[in-house]
C-alpha positions as a LaTeX table, in Angstrom:
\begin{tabular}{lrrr}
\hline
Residue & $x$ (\AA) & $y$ (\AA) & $z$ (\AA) \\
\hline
Unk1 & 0.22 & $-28.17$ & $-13.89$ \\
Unk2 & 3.08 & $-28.70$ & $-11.77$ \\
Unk3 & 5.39 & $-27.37$ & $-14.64$ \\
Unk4 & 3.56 & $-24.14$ & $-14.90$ \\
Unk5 & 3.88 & $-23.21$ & $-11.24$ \\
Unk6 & 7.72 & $-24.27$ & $-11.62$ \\
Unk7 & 8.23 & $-21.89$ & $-14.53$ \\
Unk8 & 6.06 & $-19.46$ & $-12.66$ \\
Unk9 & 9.24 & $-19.57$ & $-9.79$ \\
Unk10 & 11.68 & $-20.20$ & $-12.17$ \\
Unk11 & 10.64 & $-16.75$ & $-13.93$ \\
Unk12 & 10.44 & $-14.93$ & $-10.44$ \\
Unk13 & 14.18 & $-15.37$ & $-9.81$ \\
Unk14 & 15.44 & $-14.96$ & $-13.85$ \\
Unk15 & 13.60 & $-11.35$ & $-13.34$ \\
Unk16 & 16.75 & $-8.99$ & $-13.44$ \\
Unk17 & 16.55 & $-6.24$ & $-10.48$ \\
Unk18 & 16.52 & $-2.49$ & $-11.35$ \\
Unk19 & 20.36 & $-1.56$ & $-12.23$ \\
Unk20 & 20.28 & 1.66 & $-9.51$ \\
Unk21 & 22.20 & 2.17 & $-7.32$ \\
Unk22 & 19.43 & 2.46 & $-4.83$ \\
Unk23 & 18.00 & $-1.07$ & $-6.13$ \\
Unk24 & 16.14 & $-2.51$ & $-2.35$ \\
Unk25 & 15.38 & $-6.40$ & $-3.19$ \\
Unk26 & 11.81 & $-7.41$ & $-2.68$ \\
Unk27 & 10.83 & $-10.49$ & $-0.84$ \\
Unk28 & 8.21 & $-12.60$ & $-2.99$ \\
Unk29 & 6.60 & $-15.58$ & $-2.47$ \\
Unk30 & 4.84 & $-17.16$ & $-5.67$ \\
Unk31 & 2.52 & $-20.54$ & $-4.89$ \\
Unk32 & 0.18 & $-22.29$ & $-5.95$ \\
Unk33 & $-3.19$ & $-23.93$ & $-4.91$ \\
Unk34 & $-5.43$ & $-26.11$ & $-6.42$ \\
Unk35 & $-7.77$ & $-23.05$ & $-7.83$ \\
Unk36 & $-5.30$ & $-20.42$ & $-8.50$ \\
Unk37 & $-1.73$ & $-19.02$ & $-8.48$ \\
Unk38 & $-0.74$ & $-16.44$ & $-5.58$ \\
Unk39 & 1.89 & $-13.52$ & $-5.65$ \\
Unk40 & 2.90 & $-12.44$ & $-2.21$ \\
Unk41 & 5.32 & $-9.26$ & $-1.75$ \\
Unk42 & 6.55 & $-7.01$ & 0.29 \\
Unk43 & 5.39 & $-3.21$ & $-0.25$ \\
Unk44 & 6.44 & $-2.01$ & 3.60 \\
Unk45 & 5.66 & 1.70 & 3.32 \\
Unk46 & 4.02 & 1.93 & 0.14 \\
Unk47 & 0.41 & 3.31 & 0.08 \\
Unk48 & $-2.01$ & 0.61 & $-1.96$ \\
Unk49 & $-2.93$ & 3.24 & $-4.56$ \\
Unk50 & 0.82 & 4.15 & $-5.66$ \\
Unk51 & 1.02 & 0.13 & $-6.74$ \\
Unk52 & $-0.32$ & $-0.75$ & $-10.20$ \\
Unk53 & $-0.52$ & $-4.22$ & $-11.31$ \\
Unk54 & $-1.61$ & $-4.57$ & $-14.98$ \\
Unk55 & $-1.45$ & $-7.55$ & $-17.57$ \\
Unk56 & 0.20 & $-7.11$ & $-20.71$ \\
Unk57 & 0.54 & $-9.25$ & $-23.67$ \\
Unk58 & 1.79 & $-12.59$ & $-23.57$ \\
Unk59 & 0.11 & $-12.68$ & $-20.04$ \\
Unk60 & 2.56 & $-10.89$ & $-18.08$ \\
Unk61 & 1.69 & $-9.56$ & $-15.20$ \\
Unk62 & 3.73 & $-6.22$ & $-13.92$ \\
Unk63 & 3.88 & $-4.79$ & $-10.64$ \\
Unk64 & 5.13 & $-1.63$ & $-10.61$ \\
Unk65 & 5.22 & 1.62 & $-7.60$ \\
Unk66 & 8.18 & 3.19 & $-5.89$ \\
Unk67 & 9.18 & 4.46 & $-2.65$ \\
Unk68 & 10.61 & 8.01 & $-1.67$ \\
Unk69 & 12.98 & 7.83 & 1.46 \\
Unk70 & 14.45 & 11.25 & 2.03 \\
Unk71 & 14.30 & 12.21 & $-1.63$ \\
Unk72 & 15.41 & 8.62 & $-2.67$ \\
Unk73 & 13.68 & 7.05 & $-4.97$ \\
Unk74 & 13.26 & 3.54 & $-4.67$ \\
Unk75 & 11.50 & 1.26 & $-7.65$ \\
Unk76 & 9.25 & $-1.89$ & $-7.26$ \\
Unk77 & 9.25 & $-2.87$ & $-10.76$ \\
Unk78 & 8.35 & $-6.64$ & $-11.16$ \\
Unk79 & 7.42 & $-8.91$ & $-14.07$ \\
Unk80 & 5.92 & $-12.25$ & $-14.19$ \\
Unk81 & 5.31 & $-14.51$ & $-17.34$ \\
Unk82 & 2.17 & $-16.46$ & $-16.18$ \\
Unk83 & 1.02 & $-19.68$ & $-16.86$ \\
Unk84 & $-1.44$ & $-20.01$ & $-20.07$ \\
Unk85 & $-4.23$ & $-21.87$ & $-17.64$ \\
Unk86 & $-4.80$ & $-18.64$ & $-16.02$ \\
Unk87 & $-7.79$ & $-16.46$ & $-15.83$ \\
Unk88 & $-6.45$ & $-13.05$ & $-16.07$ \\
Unk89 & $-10.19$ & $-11.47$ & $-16.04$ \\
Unk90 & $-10.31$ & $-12.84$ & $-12.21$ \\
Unk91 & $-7.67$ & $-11.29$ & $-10.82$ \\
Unk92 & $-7.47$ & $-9.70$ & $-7.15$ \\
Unk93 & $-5.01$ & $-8.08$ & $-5.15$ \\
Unk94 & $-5.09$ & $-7.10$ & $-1.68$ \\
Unk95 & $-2.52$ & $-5.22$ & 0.45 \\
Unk96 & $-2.23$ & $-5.48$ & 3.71 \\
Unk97 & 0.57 & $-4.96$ & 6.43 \\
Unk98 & 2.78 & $-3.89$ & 4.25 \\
Unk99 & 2.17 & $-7.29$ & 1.63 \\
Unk100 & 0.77 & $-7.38$ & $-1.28$ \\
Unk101 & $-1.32$ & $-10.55$ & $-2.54$ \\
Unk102 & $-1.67$ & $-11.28$ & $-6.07$ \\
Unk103 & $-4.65$ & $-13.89$ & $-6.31$ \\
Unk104 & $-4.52$ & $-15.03$ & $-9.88$ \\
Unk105 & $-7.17$ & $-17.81$ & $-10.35$ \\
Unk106 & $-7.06$ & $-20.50$ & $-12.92$ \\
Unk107 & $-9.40$ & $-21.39$ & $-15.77$ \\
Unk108 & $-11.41$ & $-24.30$ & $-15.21$ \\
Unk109 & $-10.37$ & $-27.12$ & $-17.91$ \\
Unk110 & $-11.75$ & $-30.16$ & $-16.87$ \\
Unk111 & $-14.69$ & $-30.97$ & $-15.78$ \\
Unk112 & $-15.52$ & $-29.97$ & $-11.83$ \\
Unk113 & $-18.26$ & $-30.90$ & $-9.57$ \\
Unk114 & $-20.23$ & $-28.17$ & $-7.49$ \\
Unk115 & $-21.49$ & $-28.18$ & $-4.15$ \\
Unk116 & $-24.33$ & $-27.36$ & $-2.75$ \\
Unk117 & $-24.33$ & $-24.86$ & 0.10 \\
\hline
\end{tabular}
């Protein structure tokens, strides 16, 4: 599991930036805990329903929007290769002071025991 969380980060920083001239780097922080894989970055000034986040083939998840600063466009255009243990049916994303937090939960492979509330 440990390898697909490093190949997860090591993905993150072989994504290649926009080429425009008005390129703005995006901080992101990718983890992982023990029930799922989270995407954190910054979307300062952009409204929650200009982002779209879809899953493509090959699980790849893309993050996509883009920011107008006195006529400027900006992109946010990130891709992710995720880990085959995930459950991309689960996913949830919230955005909130100006993050954005990509929940992506894992499939259950082994055996796990409940609790009782």
């Amino acid at each position: 599991m440990t390898n697909d969380i490093d190949d997860l980060i090591k993905t993150f920083f072989s994504t290649r930036p926009s080429t425009s001239p008005r390129y703005i780097p995006v901080a992101t922080q990718v983890s992982e805990e023990d029930d799922n894989y989270v995407i954190e970055t910054l979307v300062a000034g952009i409204d929650k329903k200009d982002i779209k986040i879809s899953i493509e083939k090959q699980n790849t998840l893309k993050i996509n929007s883009e920011k107008v600063v006195f006529g400027c466009k900006y992109p946010l255009n990130r891709a992710y290769d995720l880990p085959t243990d995930v459950n991309s049916e689960g996913i949830e994303a919230i955005s909130e002071n100006g993050v954005l937090k990509v929940i992506i939960p894992k499939k259950i492979t082994s055996k796990k025991e409940i609790t009782i509330r």
